[in-house]
C-alpha distance (Angstrom), angle and dihedral (degrees) to the residues before:
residue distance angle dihedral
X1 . . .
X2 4.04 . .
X3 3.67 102.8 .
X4 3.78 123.8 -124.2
X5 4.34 101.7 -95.9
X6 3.87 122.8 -116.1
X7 3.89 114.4 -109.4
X8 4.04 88.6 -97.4
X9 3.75 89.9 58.3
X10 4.03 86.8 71.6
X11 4.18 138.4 39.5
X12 4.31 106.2 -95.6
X13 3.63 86.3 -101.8
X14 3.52 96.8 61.4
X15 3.84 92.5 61.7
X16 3.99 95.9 86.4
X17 4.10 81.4 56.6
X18 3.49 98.3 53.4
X19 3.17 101.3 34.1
X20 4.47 91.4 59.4
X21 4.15 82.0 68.6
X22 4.07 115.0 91.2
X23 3.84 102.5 -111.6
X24 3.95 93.1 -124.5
X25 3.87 85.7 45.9
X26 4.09 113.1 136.5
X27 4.29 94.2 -135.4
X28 3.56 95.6 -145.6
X29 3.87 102.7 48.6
X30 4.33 87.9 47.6
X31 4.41 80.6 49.6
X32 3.78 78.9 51.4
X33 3.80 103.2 45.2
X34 3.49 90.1 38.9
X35 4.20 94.1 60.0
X36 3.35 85.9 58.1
X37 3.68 110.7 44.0
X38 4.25 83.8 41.2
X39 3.46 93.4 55.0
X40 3.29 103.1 48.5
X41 4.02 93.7 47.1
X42 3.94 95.7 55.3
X43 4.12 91.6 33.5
X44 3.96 87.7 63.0
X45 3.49 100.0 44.4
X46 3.87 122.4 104.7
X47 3.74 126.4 -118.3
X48 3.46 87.5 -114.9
X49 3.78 94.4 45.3
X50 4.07 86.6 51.9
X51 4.22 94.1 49.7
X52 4.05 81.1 59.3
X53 3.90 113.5 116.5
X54 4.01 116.5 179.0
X55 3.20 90.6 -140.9
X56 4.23 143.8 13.9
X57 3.49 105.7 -88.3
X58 3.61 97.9 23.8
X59 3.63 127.4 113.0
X60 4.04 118.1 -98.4
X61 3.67 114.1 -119.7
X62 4.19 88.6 -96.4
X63 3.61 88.8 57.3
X64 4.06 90.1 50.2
X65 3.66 93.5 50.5
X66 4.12 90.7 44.4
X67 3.97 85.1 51.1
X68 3.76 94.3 48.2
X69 4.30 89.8 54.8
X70 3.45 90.3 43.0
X71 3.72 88.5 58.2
X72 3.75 101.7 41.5
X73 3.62 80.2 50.9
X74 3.91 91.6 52.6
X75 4.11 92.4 40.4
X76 3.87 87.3 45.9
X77 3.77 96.7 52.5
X78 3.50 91.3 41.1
X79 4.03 85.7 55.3
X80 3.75 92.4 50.4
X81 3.68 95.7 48.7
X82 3.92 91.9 46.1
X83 3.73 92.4 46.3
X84 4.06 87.0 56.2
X85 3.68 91.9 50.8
X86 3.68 102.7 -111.5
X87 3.97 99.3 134.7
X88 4.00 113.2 -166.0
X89 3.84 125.5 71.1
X90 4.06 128.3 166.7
X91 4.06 112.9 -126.6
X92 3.71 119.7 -114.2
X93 3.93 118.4 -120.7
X94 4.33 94.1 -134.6
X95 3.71 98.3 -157.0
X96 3.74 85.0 56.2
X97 3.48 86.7 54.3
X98 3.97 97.4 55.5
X99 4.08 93.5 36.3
X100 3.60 89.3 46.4
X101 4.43 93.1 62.0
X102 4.00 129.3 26.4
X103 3.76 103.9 -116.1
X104 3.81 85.7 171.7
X105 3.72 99.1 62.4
X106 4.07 85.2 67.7
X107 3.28 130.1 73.4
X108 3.74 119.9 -95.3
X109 4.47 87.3 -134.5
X110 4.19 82.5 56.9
X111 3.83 90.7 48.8
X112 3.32 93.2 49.0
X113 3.57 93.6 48.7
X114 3.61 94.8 54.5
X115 4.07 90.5 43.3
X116 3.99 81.9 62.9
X117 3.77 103.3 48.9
X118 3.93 90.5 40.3
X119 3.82 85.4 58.0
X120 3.52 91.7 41.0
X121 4.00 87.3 57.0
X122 3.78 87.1 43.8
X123 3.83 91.2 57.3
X124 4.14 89.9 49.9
X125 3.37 89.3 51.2
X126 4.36 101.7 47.6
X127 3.50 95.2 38.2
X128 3.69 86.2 57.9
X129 3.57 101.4 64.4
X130 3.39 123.2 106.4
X131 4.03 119.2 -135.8
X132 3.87 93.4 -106.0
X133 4.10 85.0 50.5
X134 4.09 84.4 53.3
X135 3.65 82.6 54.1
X136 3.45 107.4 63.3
X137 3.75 140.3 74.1
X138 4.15 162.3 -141.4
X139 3.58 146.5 178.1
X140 3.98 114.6 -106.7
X141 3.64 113.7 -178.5
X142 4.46 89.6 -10.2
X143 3.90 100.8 -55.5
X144 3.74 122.8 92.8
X145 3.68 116.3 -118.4
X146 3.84 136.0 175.3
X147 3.52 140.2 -114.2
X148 4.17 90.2 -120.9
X149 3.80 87.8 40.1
X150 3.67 92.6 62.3
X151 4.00 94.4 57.6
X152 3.27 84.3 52.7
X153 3.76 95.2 49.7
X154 4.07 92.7 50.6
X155 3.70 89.8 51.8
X156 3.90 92.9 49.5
X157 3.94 95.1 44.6
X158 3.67 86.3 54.3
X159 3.99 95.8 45.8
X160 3.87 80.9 50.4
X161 3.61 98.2 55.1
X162 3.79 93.5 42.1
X163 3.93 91.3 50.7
X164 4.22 89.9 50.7
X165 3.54 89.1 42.5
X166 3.58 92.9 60.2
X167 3.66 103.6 38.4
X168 3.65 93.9 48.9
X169 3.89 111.4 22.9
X170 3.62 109.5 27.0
């Protein structure tokens, strides 16, 4: 089991991430769990349930989910690059990301189709690493981070997500 990462492991920010996964939590099986329950949440919404925003000027809940694959993808590469030694990555500005495509021109069913095969990939890809690829590190956006850390990190930006999207959207 890929233990939970000390707070030097990961930038500051990161902490509120890490720190929404149960310490004695096995990373993979919550990644697992997680496709699953995700899926199934955005899948059943309506198109008119997915235009929602809480608030004006916040995303709708198509542009949430496209943010949270767009960061797995980010946290994923990151991982891959990390786990092959190269150490320096920029950071990626996320409300660029979501003003810079039109989640809400697709449907939220083909969203949540492609949240579940990017996870699947993202699965593929962490269980593959080998403890001395856990092990090593990068910089993403100027702070060091490690290999483990970054499961972590996915996890925890999707627990984050899920938590705002309850308390304020559903």
């Amino acid at each position: 089991m890929i233990s939970k990462p000390k707070s030097d492991d990961y930038a500051p920010y990161a902490a509120g991430y890490v720190n929404l996964v149960p310490d004695d939590a096995d990373i993979l099986q919550v990644l697992a769990d997680n496709q699953a329950s995700t899926y199934k949440l955005f899948h059943n919404l309506t198109e008119e349930q997915a235009m929602h925003a809480y608030a004006e000027g916040k995303w709708t809940l198509k542009e949430v989910l496209g943010h949270m694959i767009d960061t797995e993808r980010v946290f994923s590469f990151r991982a891959f690059v990390f786990s092959r030694e190269d150490i320096s990555l920029p950071g990626f500005d996320q409300e660029t990301y979501v003003l810079s495509t039109d989640f809400n021109s697709r449907t939220i069913q083909g969203l949540a189709d492609e949240f579940k095969a990017v996870r699947e990939a993202t699965l593929f890809l962490y269980r593959s690493f080998s403890e001395e690829q856990l092990g090593r590190s990068g910089v993403a956006s100027g702070a060091l981070v490690k290999v483990a850390a970054l499961l972590f990190l996915t996890a925890g930006h999707e627990l984050y997500h899920l938590d705002i999207i309850k308390e304020r959207y559903l």
